[in-house]
C-alpha positions as CSV (number, residue, x, y, z in Angstrom):
1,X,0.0,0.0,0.0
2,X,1.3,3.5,-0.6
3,X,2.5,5.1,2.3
4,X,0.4,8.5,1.7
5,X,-2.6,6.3,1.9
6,X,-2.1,5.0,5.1
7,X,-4.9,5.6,7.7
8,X,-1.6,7.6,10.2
9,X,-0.7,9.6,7.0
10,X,-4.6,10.3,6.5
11,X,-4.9,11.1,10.1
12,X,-1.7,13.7,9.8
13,X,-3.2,15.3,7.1
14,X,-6.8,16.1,8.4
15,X,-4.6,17.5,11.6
16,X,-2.1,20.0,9.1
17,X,-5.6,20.8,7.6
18,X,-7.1,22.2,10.8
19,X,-3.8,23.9,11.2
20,X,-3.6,25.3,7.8
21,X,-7.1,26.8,7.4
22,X,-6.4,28.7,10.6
23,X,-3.2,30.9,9.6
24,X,-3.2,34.2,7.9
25,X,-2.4,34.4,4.0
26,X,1.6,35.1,4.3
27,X,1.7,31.6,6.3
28,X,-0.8,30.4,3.9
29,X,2.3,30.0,0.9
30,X,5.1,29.7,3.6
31,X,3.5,26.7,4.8
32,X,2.0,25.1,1.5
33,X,4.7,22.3,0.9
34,X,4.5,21.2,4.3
35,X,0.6,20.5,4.5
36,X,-0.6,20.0,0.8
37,X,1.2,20.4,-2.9
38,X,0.8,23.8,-4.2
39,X,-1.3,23.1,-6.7
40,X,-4.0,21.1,-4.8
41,X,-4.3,24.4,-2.3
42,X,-5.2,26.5,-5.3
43,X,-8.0,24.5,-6.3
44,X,-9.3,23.8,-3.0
45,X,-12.1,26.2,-1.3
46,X,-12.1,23.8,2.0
47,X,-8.4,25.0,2.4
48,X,-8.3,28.6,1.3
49,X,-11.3,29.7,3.3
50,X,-10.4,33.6,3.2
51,X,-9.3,36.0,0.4
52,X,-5.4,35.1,-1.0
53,X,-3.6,37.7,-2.6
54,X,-1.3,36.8,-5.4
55,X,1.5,38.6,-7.2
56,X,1.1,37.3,-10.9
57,X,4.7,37.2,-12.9
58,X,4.4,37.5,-16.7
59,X,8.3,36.7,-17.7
60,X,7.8,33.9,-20.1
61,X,7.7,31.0,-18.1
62,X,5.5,29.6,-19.0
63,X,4.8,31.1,-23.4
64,X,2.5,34.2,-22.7
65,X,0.8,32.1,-26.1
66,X,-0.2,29.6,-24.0
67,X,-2.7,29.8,-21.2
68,X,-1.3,30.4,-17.5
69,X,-1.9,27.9,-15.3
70,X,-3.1,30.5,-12.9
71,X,-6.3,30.8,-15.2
72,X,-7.7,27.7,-14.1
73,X,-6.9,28.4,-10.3
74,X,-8.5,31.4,-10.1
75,X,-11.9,29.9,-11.7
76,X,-11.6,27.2,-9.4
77,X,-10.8,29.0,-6.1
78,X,-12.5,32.7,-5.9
79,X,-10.6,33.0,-2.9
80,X,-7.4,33.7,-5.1
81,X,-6.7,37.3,-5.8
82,X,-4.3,39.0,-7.8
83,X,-3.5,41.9,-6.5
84,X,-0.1,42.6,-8.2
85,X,1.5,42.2,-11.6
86,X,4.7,42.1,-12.8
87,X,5.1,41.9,-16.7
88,X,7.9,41.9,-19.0
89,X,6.6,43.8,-22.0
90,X,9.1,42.4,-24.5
91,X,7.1,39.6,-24.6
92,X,4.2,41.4,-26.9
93,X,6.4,43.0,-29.2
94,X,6.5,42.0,-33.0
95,X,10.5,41.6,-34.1
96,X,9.6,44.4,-36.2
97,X,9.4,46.7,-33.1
98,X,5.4,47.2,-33.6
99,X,3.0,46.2,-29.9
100,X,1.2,42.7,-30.1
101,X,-1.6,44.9,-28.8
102,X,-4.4,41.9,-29.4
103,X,-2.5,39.2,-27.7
104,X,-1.6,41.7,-25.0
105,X,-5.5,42.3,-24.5
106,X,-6.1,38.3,-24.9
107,X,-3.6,37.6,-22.2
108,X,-4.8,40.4,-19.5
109,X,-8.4,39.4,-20.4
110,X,-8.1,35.8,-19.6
111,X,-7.3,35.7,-15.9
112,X,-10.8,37.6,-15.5
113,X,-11.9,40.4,-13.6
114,X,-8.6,42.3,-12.8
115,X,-10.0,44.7,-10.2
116,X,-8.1,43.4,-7.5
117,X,-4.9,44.5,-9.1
118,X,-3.6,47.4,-7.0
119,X,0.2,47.5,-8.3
120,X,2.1,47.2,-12.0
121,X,5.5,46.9,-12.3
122,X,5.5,47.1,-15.8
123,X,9.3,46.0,-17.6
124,X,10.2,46.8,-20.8
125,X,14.1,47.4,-23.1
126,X,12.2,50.1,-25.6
127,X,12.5,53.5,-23.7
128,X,10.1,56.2,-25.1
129,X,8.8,54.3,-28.1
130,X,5.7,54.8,-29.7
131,X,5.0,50.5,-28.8
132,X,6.1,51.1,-25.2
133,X,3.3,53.4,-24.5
134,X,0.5,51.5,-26.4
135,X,1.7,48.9,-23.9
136,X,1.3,50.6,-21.0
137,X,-1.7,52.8,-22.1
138,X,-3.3,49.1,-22.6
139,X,-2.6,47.5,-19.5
140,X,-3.3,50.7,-17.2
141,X,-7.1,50.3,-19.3
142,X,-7.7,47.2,-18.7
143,X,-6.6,47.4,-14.4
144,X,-9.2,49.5,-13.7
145,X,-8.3,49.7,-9.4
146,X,-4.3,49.9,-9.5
147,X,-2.7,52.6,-7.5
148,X,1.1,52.0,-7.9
149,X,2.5,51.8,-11.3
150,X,6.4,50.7,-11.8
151,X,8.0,51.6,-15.1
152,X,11.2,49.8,-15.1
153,X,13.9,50.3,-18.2
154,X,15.9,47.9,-18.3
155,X,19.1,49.1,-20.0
156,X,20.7,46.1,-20.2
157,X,19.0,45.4,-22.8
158,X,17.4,48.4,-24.7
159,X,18.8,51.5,-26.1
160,X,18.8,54.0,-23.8
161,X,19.4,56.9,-26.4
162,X,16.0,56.2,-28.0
163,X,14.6,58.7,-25.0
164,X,16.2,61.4,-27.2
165,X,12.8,61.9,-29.4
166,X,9.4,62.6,-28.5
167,X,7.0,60.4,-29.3
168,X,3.5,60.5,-31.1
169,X,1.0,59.4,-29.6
170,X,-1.8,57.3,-31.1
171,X,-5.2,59.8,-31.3
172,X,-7.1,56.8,-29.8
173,X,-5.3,57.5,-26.2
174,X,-6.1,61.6,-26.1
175,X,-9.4,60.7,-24.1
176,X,-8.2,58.3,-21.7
177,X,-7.5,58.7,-17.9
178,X,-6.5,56.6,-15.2
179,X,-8.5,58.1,-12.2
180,X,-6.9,55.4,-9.3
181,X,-3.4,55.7,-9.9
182,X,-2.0,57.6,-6.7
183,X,1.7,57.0,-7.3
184,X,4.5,56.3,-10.0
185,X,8.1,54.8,-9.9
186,X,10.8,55.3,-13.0
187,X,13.7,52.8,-12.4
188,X,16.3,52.6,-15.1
189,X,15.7,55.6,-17.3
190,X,18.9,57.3,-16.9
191,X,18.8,59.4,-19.6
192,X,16.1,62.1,-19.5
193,X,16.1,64.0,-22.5
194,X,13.4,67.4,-22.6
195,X,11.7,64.4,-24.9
196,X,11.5,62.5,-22.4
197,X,9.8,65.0,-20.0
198,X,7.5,65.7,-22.8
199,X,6.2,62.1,-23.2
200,X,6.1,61.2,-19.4
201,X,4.6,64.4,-18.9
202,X,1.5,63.3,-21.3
203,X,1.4,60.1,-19.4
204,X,1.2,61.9,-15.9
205,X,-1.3,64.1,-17.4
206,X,-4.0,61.1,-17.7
207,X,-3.4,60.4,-14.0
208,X,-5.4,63.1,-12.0
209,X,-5.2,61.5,-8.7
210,X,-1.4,61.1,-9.0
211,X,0.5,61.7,-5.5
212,X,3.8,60.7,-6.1
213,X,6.6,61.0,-8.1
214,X,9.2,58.7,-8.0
215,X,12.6,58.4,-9.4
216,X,13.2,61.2,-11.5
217,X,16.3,61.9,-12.8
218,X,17.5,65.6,-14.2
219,X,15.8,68.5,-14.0
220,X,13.4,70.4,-16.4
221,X,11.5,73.2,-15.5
222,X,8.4,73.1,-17.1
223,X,7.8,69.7,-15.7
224,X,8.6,70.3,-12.2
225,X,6.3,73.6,-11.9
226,X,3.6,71.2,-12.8
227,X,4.7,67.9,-10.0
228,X,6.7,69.9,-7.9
229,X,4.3,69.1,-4.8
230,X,4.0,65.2,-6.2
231,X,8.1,65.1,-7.1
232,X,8.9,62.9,-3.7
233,X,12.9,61.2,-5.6
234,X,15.1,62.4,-8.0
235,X,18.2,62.2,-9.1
236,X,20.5,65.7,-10.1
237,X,23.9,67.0,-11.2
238,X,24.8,69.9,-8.1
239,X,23.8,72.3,-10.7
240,X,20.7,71.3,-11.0
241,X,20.1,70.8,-7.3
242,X,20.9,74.7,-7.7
243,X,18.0,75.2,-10.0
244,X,15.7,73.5,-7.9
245,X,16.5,75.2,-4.7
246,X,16.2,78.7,-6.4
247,X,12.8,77.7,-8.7
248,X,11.0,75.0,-7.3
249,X,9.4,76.1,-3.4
250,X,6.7,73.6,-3.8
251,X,9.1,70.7,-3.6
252,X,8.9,68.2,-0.7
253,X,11.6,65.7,-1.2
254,X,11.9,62.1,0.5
255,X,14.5,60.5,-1.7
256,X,17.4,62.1,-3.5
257,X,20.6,61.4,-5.6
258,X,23.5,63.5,-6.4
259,X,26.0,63.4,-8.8
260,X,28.1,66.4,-7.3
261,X,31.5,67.4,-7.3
262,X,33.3,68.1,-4.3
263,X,34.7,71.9,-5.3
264,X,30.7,72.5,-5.6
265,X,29.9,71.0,-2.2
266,X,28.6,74.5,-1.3
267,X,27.0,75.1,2.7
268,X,23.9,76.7,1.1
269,X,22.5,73.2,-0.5
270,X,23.3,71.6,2.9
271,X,21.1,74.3,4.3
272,X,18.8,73.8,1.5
273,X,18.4,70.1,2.3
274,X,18.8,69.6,6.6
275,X,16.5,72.7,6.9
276,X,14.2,73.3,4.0
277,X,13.6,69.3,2.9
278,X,11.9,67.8,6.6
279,X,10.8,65.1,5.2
280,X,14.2,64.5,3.1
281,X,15.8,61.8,5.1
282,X,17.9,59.9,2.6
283,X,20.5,61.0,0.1
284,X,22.8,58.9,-2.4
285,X,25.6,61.2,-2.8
286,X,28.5,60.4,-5.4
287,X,31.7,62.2,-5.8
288,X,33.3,60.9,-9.0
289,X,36.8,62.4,-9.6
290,X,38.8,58.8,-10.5
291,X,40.0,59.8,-14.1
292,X,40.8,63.8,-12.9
293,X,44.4,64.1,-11.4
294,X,43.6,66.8,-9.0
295,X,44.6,66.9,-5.3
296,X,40.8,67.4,-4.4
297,X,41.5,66.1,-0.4
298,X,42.1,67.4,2.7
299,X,40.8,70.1,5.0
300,X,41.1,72.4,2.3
301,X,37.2,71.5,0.7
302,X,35.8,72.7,4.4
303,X,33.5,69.4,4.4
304,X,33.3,70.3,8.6
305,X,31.2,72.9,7.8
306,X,28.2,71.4,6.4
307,X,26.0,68.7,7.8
308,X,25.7,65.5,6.3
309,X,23.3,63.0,7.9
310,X,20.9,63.0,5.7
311,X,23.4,61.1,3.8
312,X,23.3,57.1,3.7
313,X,24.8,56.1,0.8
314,X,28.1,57.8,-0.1
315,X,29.9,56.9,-3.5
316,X,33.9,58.1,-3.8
317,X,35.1,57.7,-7.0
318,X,38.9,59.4,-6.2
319,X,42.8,59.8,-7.8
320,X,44.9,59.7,-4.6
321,X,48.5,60.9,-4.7
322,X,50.9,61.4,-2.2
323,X,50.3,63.1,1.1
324,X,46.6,62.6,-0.1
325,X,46.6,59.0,0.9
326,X,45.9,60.4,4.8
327,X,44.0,63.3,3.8
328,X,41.7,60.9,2.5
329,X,40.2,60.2,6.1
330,X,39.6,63.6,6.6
331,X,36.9,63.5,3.5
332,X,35.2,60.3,4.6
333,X,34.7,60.9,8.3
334,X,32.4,63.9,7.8
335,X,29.7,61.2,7.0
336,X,29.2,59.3,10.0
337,X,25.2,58.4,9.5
338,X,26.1,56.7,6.1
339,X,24.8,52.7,5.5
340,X,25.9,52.4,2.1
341,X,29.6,53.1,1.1
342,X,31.4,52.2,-2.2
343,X,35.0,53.4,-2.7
344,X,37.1,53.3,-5.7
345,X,39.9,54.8,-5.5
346,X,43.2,55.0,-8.1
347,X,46.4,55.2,-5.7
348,X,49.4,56.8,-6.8
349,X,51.9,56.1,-3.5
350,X,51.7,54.4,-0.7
351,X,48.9,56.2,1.5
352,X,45.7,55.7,-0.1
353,X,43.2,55.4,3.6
354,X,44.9,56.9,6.3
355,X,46.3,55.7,9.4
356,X,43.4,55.9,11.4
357,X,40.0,54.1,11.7
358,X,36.6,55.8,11.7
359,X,33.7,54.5,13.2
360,X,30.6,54.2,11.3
361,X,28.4,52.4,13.1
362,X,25.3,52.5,10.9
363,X,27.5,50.8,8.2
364,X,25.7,48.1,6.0
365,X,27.2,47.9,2.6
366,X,30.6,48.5,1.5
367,X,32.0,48.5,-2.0
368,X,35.9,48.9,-2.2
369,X,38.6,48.8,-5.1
370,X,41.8,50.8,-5.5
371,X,44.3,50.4,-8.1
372,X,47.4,51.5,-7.8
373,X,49.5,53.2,-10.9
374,X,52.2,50.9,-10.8
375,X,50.1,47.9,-10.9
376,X,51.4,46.8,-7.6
377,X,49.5,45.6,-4.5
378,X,48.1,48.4,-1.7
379,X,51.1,48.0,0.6
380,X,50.9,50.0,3.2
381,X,49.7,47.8,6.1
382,X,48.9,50.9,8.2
383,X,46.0,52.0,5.6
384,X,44.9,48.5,5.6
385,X,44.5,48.0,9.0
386,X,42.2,51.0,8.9
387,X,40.4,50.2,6.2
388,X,39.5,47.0,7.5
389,X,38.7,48.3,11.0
390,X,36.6,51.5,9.5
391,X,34.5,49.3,7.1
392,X,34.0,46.0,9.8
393,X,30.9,47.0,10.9
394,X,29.2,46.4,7.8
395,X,27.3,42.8,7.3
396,X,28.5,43.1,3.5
397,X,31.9,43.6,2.3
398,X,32.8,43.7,-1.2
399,X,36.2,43.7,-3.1
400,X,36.8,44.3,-6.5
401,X,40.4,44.4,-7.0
402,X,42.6,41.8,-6.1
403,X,42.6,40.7,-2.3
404,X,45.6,40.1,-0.3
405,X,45.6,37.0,1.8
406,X,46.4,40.4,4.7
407,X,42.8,41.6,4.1
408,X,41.6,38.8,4.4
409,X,43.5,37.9,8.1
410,X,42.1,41.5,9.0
411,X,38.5,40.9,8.7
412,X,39.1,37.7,11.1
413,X,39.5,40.5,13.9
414,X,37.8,43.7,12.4
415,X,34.6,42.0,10.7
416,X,33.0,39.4,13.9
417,X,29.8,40.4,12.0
418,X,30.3,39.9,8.7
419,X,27.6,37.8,6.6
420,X,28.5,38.3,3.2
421,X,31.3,38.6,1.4
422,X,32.0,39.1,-2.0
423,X,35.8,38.7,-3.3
424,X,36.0,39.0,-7.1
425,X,39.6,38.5,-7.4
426,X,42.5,36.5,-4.9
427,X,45.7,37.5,-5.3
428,X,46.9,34.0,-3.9
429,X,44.2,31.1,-4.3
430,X,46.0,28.4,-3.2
431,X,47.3,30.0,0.2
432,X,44.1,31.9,1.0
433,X,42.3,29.0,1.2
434,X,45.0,26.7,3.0
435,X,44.8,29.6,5.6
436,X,41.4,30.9,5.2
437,X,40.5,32.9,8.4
438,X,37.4,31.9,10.8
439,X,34.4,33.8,9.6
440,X,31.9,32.2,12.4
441,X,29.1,34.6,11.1
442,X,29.6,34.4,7.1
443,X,26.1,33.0,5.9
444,X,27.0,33.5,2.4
445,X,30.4,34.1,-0.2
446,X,31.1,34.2,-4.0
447,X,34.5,34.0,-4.5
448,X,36.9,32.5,-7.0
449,X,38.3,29.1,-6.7
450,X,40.4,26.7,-8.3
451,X,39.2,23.4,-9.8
452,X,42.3,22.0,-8.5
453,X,41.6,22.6,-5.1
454,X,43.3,20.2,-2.8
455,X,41.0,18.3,0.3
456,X,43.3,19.9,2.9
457,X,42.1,23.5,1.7
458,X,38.2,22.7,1.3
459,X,38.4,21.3,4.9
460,X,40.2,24.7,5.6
461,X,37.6,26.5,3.9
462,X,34.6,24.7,5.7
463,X,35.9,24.9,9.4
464,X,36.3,28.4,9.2
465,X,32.9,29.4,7.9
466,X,30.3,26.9,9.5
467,X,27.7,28.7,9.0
468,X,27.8,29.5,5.2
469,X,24.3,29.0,3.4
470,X,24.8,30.1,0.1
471,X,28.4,29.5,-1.9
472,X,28.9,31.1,-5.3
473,X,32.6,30.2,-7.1
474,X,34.2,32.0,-9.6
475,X,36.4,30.7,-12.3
476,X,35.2,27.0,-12.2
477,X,32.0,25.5,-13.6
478,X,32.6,21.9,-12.2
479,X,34.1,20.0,-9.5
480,X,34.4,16.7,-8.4
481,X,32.2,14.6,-6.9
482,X,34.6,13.9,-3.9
483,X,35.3,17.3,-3.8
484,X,31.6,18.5,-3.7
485,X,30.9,16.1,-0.7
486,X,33.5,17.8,1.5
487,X,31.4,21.0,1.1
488,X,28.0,18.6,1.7
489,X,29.6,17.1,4.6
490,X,31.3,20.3,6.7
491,X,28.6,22.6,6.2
492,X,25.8,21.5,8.0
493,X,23.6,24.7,6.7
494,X,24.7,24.6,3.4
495,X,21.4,25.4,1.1
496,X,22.6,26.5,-2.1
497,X,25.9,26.0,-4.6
498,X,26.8,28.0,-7.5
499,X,29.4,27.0,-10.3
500,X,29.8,29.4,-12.9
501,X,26.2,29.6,-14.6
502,X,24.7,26.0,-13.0
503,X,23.0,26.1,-9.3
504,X,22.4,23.3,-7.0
505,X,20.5,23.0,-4.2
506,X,20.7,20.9,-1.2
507,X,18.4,18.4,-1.2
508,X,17.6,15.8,2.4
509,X,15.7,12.2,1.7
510,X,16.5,9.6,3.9
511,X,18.8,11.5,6.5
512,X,21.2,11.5,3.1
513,X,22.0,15.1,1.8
514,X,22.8,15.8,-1.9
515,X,23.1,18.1,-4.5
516,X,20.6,18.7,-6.7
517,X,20.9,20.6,-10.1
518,X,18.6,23.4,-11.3
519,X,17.6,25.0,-14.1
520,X,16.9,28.9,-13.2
């Protein structure tokens, strides 16, 4: 007899059942493997008593030409609601370029009712197209309840100059309006042309309930006289920031990026921001000056002057030269509230930190490379050893340049903490993992390897990182089997494994743990 037929299995069952009908919707899906396959839950109205809310992917898995599985759930269990949608609009677009506007209408129209849907991330590689807005102006007509509409570039893929151009717009949209949407996010669209304001500026138009702006980047001002009160993230050059401190009164900001330059780090935008912006309360500042040879550091800018902790993500993009090397802790401990900090810095000398530490305590993320002009290694162990001190706080630490097996015995000391790591490049494999440091804490690394790897350093490797959940190595796409099992049998948490572009996950049946391949 099968097992899962059993009257003790039957018995289980009606007990996870009671269980099951009695949790909220989030532990609804957490706990659906453990009580009944997924699919059998969505049918079922004894087990999904109360209203489920789904968030509905459309990325090609499965052929938007095909019907969704999720069709047939949602006639079989009214319960089920979708109230979010994620779609990839490349999907409905002809290889000529034109909108497969029908099939688009098809697809939406076949799940149903769609007046649950309160959110749209809508993704799409054709920026300010003609077929990107039929897209959009179809899907916002056929979600007749959403509120929050995402419009996500993705430049990976598309041509980011097309936003150069305004578009025309089909006469069949001039009557149309979207009374529900309250707020807008713009992720991706780097580059905004005056086009570009021009065509967004018709879509916000058709949205006269619209709170919030999100996202912008640039500065027009035509466009922001209209939004100012809506315009809640943008992104600006200092100039720009200039222009909208002297123009725009009616801006409340929540969210803002700036692509500044430290000789225009002027105390009258800091004003600006701490005292006129209350509900500003985080910035993205960058200070890009890699590829300008200009002694820029020291107390010389005045940073002291101004107040910075609004800011929470600081990017330092520097050239540092001689004496500069020290001066360079005089920039970076004028922003004590940051969480985010990337560094890349081009060293010409020994110096390129300083010599003393600086605590940051609200540190999260760091980002670090330097270069150095003579293509040797950072060698001054007194920079180093503040560096590593300064940035230990943080829970992730990543290097792009090569790492010194030195670095790597600081944060051993510097980083208790520290949960992820990501080391691009080791300047000695071999060693670094015969000696790897003990990172107790480490729950997940991607870092190169070699396929030759030797048992004595895996073994290495495991014992001092117990803890490690998720491994992703560089440089190899295969190991052995004998070589995979050491990881399997050290790391008791191990979950996932990552080899180049293949992923396996840990799989228990019998008390026997293996890896299992997957196909993302």
């Amino acid at each position: 007899m099968d097992p899962e037929l059993g009257p003790i299995y039957c018995l289980f069952d009606e007990l996870l059942e009671l269980i099951f009908i009695q949790l909220p919707p989030k532990e609804l899906l957490n706990c659906r493997l453990v009580c009944k396959r997924w699919d059998f839950i969505l049918r079922s109205t004894k087990l999904l008593l109360n209203s489920m809310g789904i968030h509905l992917e459309v990325d090609g898995k499965p052929p938007v030409d095909i019907q969704h599985p999720m069709v047939n759930a949602l006639r079989s269990n009214p319960a089920l609601k979708i109230n979010r949608i994620t779609l990839n609009a490349d999907l409905f677009i002809e290889e000529s370029g034109l909108p497969k506007a029908a099939q688009l209408r098809s697809y939406l129209k076949s799940f149903g009712p769609l007046n649950t849907v309160k959110e749209l991330t809508f993704k799409i590689s054709q920026s300010q197209s003609e077929t990107m807005f039929d897209l959009i102006f179809i899907c916002l007509s056929a979600l007749k309840e959403v509120k929050l509409v995402r419009l996500a570039f993705d430049a990976a893929h598309g041509n980011v100059m097309t936003g150069g151009r305004e578009v025309k717009f089909d006469k069949r949209w001039s009557h149309v309006c979207w009374v529900t949407i309250e707020e807008i996010h713009f992720t991706g669209f780097d580059f905004w042309s005056p086009g570009t304001f021009t065509n967004f500026g018709y879509l916000l138009n058709k949205m006269p309930g619209l709170k919030v702006i999100w996202g912008m980047n640039a500065f027009n001002e035509v466009f922001y006289e209209q939004h100012a009160d809506k315009i809640k993230s943008t992104n600006v050059f200092t100039m720009e920031l200039e222009a909208i401190m002297t123009l725009m009164h009616g801006v409340s900001l929540k969210k803002l990026d700036i692509d500044g330059s430290l000789h225009e780090n002027s105390p009258e935008q800091w004003i600006f921001l701490n005292e006129n912006q209350p509900e500003l309360m985080e910035i993205r500042l960058t200070f890009d000056h890699l590829h300008i040879h200009d002694p820029i550091l020291g107390p010389s800018l005045n940073l002291a002057q101004n107040n910075y902790e609004k800011v929470k993500d600081l990017t330092l993009n520097l050239y540092v030269a001689g004496l500069n090397g020290v001066e360079f802790h005089s920039t970076l401990i004028q922003f004590q509230k940051i969480e985010i900090l990337s560094i890349d810095l081009l060293v010409d000398g020994p110096c390129f930190f300083g010599h003393e530490s600086i605590n940051l305590e609200n540190l999260e993320k760091v980002y670090f490379n330097a270069s150095n002009t003579n293509n040797q290694p950072l060698s001054c162990d007194q920079c180093i050893k503040s560096l590593i001190k300064t940035i230990g706080t943080a829970n992730t630490i990543s290097f792009e340049m090569p790492v010194q097996f030195e670095i790597l015995a600081r944060l051993k000391n510097s980083a208790p903490q520290l949960e992820h790591l990501i080391i691009h490049r080791l300047s000695d494999l071999k060693y670094s993992y015969e000696h790897w440091p003990l990172m107790s804490m480490l729950q997940s690394i991607v870092v190169p390897l070699r396929q030759a790897s030797k048992k004595a350093e895996i073994l290495n490797f495991c014992k001092a990182c117990p803890n490690l959940k998720n491994i992703e190595f560089l440089c190899v796409d295969t190991l052995k089997h004998w070589q995979m099992n050491i990881f399997l049998q050290n790391l008791e948490f191990l979950e996932t494994l990552h080899l180049g572009n293949k992923k396996f996950v840990v799989k228990t049946k019998n008390e026997n743990r293996a890896f299992v391949r997957i196909d993302d």
